[in-house]
N, C-alpha and C positions, 0 to 999 in steps of 0.2 A: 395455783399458778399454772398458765397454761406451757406446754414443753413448745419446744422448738418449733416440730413439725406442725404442733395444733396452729400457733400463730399464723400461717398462711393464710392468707385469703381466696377462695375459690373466685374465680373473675366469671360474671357472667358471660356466656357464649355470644356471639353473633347472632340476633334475630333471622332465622331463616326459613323457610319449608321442610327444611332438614334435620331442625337441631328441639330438643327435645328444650322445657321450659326450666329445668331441676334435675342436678343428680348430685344430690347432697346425698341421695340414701344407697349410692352404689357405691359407696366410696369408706369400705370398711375397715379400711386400716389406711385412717388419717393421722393415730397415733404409731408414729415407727418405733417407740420407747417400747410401748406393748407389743409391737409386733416381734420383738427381740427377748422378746420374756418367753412368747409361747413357744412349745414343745411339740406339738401338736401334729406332723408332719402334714397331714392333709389341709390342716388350716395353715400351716406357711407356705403349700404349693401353689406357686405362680404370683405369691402378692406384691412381687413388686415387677409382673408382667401387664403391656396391656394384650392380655391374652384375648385369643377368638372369642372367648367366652365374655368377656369382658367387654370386647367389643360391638355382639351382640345383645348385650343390656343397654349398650350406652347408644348405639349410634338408631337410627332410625331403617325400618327393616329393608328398604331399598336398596340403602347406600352399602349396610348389612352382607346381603347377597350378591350383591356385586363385587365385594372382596374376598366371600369366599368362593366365588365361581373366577372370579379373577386366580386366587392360590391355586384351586381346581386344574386347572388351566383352560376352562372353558370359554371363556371373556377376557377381552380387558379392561383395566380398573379405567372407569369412566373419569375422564379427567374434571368434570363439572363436580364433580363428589369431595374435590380434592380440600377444598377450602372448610367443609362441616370437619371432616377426618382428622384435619391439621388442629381444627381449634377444640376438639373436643379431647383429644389427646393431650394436647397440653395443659388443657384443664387437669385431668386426671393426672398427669409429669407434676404439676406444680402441686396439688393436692396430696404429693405424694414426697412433696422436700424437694423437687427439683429444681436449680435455678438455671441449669443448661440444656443445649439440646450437641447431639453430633452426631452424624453419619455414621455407621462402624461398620468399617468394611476390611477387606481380609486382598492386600496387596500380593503382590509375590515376594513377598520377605517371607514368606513362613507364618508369620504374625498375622496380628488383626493391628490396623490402626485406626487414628480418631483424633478428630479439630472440632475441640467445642466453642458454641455458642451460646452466650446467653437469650434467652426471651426479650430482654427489654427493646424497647425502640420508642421513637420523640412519640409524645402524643399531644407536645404542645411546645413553644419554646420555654427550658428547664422544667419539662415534665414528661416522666416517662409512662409508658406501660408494657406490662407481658404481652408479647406479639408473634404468632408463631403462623406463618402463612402455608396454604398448599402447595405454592412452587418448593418452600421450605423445606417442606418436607418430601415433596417428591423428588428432585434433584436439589443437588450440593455441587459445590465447587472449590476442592483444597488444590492443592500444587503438585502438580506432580511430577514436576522436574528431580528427584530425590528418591524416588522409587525407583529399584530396578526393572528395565521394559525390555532388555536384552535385543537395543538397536531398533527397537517397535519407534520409538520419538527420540528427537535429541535431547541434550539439557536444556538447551534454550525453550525449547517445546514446553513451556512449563502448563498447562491447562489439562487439567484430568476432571472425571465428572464421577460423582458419584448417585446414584439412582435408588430409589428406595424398594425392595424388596420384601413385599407383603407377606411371602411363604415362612418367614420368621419374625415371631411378635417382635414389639418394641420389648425394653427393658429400662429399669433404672438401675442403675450402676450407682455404689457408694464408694468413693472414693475422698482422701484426705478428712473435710469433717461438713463434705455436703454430697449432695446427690445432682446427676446429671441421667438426661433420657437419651437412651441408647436407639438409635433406628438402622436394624441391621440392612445393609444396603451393598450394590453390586459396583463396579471402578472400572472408568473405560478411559480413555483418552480422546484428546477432542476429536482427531480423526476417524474415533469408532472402532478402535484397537481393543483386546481385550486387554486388560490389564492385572488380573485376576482371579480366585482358583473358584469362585460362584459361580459366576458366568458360565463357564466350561462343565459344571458340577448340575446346574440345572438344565441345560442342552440336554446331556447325558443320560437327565430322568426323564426329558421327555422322549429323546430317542427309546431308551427301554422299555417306554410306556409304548411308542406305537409298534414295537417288534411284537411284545407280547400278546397286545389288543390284535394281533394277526393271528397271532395262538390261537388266544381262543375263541375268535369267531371262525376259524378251523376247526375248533373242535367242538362249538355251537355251544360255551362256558359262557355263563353270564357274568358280565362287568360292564362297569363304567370306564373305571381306569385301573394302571397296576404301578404301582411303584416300589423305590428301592430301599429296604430298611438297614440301617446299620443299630451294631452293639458295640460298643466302642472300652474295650480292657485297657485303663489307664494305670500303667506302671510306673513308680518314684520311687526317690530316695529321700528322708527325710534324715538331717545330720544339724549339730547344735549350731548355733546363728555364730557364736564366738571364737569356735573352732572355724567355722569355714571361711569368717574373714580374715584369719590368718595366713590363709593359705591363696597365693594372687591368682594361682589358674582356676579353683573354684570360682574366684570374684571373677573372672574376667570370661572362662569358658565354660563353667559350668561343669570340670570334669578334671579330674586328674594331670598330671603331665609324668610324674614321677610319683611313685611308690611301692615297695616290698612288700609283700603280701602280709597279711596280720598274721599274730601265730596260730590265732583261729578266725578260721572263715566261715563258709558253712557246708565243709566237710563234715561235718555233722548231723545237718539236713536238721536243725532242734529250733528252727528263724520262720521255714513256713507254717503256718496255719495258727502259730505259735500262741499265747492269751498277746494281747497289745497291751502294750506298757499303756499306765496312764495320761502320759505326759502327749503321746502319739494321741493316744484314744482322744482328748480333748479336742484336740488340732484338728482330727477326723470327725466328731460331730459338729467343730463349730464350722467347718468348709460346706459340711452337706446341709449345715442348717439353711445357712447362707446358698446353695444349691439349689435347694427346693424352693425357695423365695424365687431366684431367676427360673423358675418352671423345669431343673434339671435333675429329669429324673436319676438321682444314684438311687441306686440297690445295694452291692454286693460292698464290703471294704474285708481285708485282710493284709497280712504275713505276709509277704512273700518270700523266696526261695533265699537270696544273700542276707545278708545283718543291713540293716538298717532300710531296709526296701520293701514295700507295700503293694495295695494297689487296689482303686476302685473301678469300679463300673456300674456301666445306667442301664436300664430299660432300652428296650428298642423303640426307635423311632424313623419317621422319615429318614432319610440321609440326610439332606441338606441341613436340616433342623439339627440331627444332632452332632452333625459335626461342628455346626455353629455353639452348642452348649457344649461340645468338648473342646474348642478353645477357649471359652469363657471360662471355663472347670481349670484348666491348666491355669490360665490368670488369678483366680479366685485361691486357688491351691497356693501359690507363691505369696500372694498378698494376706492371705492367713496365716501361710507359717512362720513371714516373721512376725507377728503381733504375737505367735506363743516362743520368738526367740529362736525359733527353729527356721532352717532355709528347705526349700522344697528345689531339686535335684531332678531334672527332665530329662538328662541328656542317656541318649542311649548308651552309654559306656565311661561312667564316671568314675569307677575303680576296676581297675586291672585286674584279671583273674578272675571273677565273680559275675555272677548273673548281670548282664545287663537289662538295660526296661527296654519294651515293649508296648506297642498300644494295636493289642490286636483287634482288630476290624471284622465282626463278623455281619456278614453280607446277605441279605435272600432278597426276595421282590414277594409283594403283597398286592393284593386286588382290594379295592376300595368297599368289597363286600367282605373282608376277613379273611380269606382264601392265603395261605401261605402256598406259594408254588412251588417251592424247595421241600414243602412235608409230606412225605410219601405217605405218611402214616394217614393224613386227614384231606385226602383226595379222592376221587369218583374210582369208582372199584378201576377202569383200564389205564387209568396213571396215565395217559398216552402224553399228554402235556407235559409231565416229573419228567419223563422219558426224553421226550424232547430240548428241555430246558438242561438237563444234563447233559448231555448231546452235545449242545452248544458250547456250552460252559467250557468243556472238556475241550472242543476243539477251537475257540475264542484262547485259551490257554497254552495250548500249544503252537499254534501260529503266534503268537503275541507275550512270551513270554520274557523275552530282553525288553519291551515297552514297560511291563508288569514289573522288572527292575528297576527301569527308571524310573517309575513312578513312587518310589520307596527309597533311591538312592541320597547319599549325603555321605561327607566323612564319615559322621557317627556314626550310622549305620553299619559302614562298613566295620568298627571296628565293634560292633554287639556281633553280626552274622555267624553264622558258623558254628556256634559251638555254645554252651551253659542254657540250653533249650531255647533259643534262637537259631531259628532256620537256616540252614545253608543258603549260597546264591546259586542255587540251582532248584527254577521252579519245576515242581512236580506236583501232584493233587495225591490225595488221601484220601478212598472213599470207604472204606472199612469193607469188610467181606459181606454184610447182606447186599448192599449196592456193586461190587466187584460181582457179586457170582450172578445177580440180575443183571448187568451189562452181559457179561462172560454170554452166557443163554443165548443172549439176543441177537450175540458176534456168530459162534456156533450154528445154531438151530432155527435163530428166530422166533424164540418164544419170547414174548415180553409176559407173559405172567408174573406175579411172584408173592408172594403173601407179606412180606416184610411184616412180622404179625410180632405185636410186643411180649417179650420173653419174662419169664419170674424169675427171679431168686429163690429157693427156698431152704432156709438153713437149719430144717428140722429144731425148728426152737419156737413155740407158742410163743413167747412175749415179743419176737420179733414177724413181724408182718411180711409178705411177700412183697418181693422189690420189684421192681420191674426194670427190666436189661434194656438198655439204647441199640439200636441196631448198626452204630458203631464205635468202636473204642477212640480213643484221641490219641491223635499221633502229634508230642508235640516237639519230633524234627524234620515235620513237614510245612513247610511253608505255606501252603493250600488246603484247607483238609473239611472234608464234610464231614458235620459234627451232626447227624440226624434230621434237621432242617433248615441250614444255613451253612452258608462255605465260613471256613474262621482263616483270614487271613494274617498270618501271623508275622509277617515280615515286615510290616510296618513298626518304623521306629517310634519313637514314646514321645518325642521333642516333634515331631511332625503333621503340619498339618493336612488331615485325611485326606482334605477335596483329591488332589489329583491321581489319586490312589482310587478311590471308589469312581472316581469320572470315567479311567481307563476300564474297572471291572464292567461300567454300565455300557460302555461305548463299544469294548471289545466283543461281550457277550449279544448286543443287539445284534452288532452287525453279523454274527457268523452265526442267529438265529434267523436274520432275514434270509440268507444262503441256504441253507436248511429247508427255510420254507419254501423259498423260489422253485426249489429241487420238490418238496411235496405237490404243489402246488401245478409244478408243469408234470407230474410225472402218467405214464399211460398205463399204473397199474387198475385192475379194473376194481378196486375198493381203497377209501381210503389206508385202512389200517394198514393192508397190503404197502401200500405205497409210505406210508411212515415207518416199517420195517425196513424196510428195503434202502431209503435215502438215510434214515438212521444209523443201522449195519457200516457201510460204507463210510459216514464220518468217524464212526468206536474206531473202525480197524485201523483212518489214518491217524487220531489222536492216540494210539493207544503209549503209545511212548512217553506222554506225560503222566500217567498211573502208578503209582510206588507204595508200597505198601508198608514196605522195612525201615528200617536206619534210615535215617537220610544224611549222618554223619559218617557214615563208613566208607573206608576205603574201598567196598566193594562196589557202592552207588556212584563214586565219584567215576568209576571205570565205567560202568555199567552205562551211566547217564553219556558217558564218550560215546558207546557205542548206540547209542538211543539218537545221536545227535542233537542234543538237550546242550542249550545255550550254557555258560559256567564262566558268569563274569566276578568273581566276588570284590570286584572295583567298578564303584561305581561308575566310572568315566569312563568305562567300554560302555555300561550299560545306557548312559549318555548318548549316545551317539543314535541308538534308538531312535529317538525323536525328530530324526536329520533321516529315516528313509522312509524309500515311495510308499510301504505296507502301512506304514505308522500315518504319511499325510492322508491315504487313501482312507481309510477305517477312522477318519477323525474328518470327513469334510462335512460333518452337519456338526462338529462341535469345535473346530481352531481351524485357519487357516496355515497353510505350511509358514510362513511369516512368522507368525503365534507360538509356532513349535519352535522353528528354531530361535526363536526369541527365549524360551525357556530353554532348552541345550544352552545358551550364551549363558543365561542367568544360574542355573545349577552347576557350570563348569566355575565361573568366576566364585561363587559362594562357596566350592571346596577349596578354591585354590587359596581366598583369602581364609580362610579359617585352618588352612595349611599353616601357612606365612604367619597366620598369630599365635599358631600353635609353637611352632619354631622359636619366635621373640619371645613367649611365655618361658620356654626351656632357657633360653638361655641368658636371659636376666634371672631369673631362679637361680639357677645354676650358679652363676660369678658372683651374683651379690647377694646371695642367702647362702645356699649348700657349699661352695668350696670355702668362703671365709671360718666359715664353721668344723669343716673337714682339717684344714690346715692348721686352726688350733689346736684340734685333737692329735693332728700328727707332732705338731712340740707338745703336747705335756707326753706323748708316746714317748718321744723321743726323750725327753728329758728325765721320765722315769726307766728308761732302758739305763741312762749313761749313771744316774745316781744309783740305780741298783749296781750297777758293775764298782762303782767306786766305795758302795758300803760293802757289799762281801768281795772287794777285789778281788772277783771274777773276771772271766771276759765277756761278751754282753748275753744277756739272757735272750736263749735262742729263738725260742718260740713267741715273745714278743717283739723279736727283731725281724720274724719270718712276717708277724700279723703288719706291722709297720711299713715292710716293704711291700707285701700284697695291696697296703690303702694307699702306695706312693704311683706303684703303675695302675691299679685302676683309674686317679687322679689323673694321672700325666698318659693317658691314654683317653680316658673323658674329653680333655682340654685340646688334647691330636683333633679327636673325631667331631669338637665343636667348629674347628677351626675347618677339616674338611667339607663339615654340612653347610659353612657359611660362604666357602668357595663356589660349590656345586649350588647353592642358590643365585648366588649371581651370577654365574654362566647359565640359568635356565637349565637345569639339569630335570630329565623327566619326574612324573611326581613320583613314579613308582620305585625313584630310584632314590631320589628322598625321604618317602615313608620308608626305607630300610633303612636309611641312615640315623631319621630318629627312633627308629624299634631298639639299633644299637647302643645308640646311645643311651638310652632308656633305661634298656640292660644293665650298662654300667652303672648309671647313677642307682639305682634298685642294689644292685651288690655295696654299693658305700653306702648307700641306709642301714642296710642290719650291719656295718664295721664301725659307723660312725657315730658320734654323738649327732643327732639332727635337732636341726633350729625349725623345723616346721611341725603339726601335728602330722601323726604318721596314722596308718589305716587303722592300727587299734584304738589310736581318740576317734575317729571321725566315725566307727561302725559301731563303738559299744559306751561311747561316752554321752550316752542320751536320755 
């Protein structure tokens, strides 16, 4: 009997100059039955992409190289091409269980969204066929009246476009109990607005590609091109699917509103690294199986530091690329963990007191010949480039570091920052002491020497092997921190997506590399190296205020960083405002115009305020019509066992349950004050800041009648150890 998938019919292509006569024998996993049987890891990576590789077997070699010089960014993609490309891929979508095609593109919600289409179209009156054209697939057309554009279009404006974006394969996506082809793609508005965090995110790479290609044909390096790789640390929670639906702020925010700390957390520290329970471990291979099918490379999975939280991470890749597979990965996460009954947990600050997640973002730039430019260790003996690129970095960071705020900013966020090894909101960089004391030289003396030369272990014990020492430690309450060969940005929150976090890192560091250069470039010393010392020297000395090596939680950094005059917004709507001045439009006019910007200012201010406003409505229907109904019976049977004890041993009332009785009466009737306050001071527009204390207080209280009270909801020990 043949399965599902086998049934399909491969449709023959269009007769063209272009299109190949057969490819029944490229098409290796026509059965998706088997393809879910294999283990295999290599043999599941990318089979349900039409990856470069894939589209080099299939398409004919012309049209071939002109998409990959097109991704290159050498060319662009010849539009006569368009029509072989369209049908040959859908060949391969259908062949593969698809009945749909849709755009996927990544608005400014945060999210990725997607309007599917079927293939069919008349091929006769009541006869259909699979039809998938090059307009098709090169541009789309959903609505875009319903996306935020933060005053870029009205409502009425309803026409947005979306464009197909070659630099990220297609995909099929499985969802309910069929398959759709995903073509990841960029979203503009009709007027040519940008509407989106791609857009912005590939400007960016190319901006960084031409700062660098200045590098080193300065320094006579050979390349083609250089671009920006990200690694992308995805942090969760994983909590039982039965438990969480009982609890409406989980369902509805993804996080908490109320709870008393369990009686064990992970004061213990016995959660990280920890073996993984089965039930987890399951849920963890079958997401990465499903991962490596969509071409995305995971590596790492473990423990993480709270009860019930984890965390994977990929391979480095392109940027764009993987940020595009690290939203898919967050989707894929959620959509797997309820099939094992379990809910997958994004939000950076889901439970009070305990670690929050995290998706930290490490960053370097690569040359199209292997060349990492961040690895000092695997460079031309005078590093002058490492040198330089550091240089930059350093001083892109300290001019630009309230942007580098924004660009991470969000309620959540704000309430991970600070503290349970999430970074304060005061950026600073970490470059450990061999890179400290090689700058240090060059500020001093002007020696850029240095050997950075890889260190051993040796622990006087034969069976164990010499280790070899990184040449720097990890600081992890440093927001910024050079981890050996890549910055690890660690303030990026876990629910967020990267694009405009890595846009600003690529945007900030070109442009305050071109300034650098400008400066090598014009200068009248009579040797180059001469003259890269000396314009060098001069940027360390004025960035050096953003270098920290300590604590970044201490009260002595928080003084210190005053007197450094180092930005210290830990709300994000100062750091908001960023994007509203002249430094931020200046150093951004080859990637948003000022319009663009404050179109997102509009968009991340409304997106706190309303997830303020549902946080608030969360509390307090919680509050009235689950927790005090619950409280109040607890206080009559209190009360009722107080007065029937005093009447069996006619005593007068038993003290110390009359003390516990009247402590759950005023923290109740103080609760119900302070609801009544927070609901005044909302409707007069009260600032947010002055809000968020209102519900901190509140909070307080209702956390003290948890551990007094009988509670109607699961508390932090179902939700961290009942799994």
């Amino acid at each position: 009997m043949k399965t599902k998938a086998q049934s399909y019919q491969v449709l023959s292509p269009k007769q063209s100059k272009f299109t190949r006569s057969s490819n029944k024998a490229l098409n290796p996993y026509l059965n998706l039955e088997e393809l879910k049987l294999e283990r295999n890891a290599s043999k599941k990576f990318k089979a349900r992409v039409f990856s470069y590789e894939e589209m080099e077997k299939r398409l004919p070699k012309i049209i071939y190289k002109n998409i990959k010089e097109s991704i290159e960014g050498k060319k662009e993609l010849n539009p006569d091409y368009a029509e072989t490309i369209a049908e040959i891929m859908k060949e391969w979508a259908i062949s593969m269980g698809a009945t749909h095609y849709s755009h996927w593109f990544q608005p400014l919600t945060g999210a990725s969204a997607e309007k599917h289409d079927s293939f069919i179209d008349w091929a006769a009156p009541g006869k259909i066929i699979e039809k998938f054209s090059g307009n098709q697939l090169i541009q789309g057309e959903p609505d875009a009246s319903s996306f935020p554009s933060g005053g870029l279009r009205s409502t009425y404006e309803a026409r947005g476009y979306t464009g197909w974006d070659p630099s990220s394969p297609p995909f099929i996506w499985e969802g309910g109990d069929g398959y759709t082809l995903f073509i990841p793609s960029v979203f503009f508005s009709w007027k040519g607005d940008i509407l989106d965090s791609k857009i912005p995110l590939l400007r960016s790479d190319r901006y960084i590609n031409e700062a660098c290609m200045r590098l080193l044909k300065i320094l006579n390096l050979k390349a083609e091109q250089v671009f920006s790789t990200v690694g992308l640390e995805q942090e969760y929670f994983l909590i039982d699917r039965n438990l969480h639906d009982m609890r409406p702020d989980l369902l509805v925010l993804g996080k908490t509103v109320f709870g008393s700390p369990s009686p064990k957390g992970q004061e213990l520290q016995d959660h990280y690294f920890a073996s993984v329970k089965d039930r987890i471990l399951a849920f963890m291979h079958d997401f990465e199986m499903k991962a490596l099918e969509l071409g995305i490379p995971v590596k790492t999975r473990h423990n993480e530091v709270a009860p019930a939280q984890h965390e994977v991470a990929c391979v480095f890749e392109k940027a764009s690329l993987s940020i595009d597979h690290n939203i898919i990965l967050m989707q894929l996460m959620k959509k797997t963990a309820i099939e094992h009954d379990l809910v997958c947990l994004l939000h950076e600050k889901p439970f009070q007191g305990l670690n929050g997640s995290g998706k930290h973002c490490n960053w370097s730039l690569m040359t199209d010949n292997n060349l990492n430019l961040l690895d000092p260790s695997k460079t031309p003996e005078d590093k002058y480039h490492f040198l330089i690129l550091i240089t930059a970095i350093l001083n892109a960071v300290y001019e630009h570091s309230k942007l580098l705020l924004a660009s991470i900013g969000s309620i959540s966020n704000d309430q991970r920052l600070g503290g349970n090894e999430a970074p304060p909101a005061i950026i600073s960089i970490y470059l450990g002491d061999e890179i400290e004391n090689f700058l240090n030289n060059i500020e001093k003396i002007g020696i850029h020497k240095s050997s950075l030369e890889i260190m051993n272990y040796d622990f006087g014990l034969l069976s164990i092997s010499n280790l070899s020492k990184d040449n720097t430690d990890r600081n992890r309450t440093s927001p910024l921190a050079f981890t050996g060969n890549k910055f690890e940005f660690r303030a990026l929150g876990s629910s967020a997506n990267p694009s405009f976090a890595v846009t600003c890192l690529n945007t900030i560091v070109a442009d305050s590399l071109n300034k650098i250069l400008n400066e090598i470039e014009s200068s009248k010393e009579e040797s180059l190296p001469k003259a890269i010392l000396k314009v060098v020297r001069k940027y360390l000395k004025h960035s050096k205020g953003i270098r920290y090596s300590k604590d970044s939680y201490s009260d002595e950094w928080k003084q210190e960083a005053k007197s450094r005059n180092l930005v210290n917004t830990p709300n994000s709507l100062d750091a908001f405002e960023a994007l509203k001045e002249e430094k931020t439009v200046s150093v951004f006019k080859n990637i948003l115009t000022k319009s663009e910007l404050e179109g997102r200012y509009l968009i991340h201010v409304e997106n706190y305020e309303n997830l303020l406003n549902i946080e608030v409505n969360l509390m307090y229907e919680m509050f009235h019509t689950q927790i005090l109904p619950s409280i109040i019976q607890y206080q009559n049977e209190l009360a009722n066992s107080i007065i029937m004890t005093s009447q069996v041993l006619k005593e007068t009332r038993p003290l110390h349950q009359s003390k516990l009785l009247e402590k759950i009466t005023k923290l109740t009737d103080m609760t119900i004050y302070l609801f009544e306050e927070l609901s005044i001071a909302r409707d007069k527009s009260h600032p947010i800041k002055g809000l968020l204390l209102k519900i901190k207080e509140i909070r307080d209280h209702v956390d003290q009648l948890e551990q007094l009270t009988d509670w109607p909801i699961p508390k932090y020990r179902d939700l961290l150890f009942l799994i």
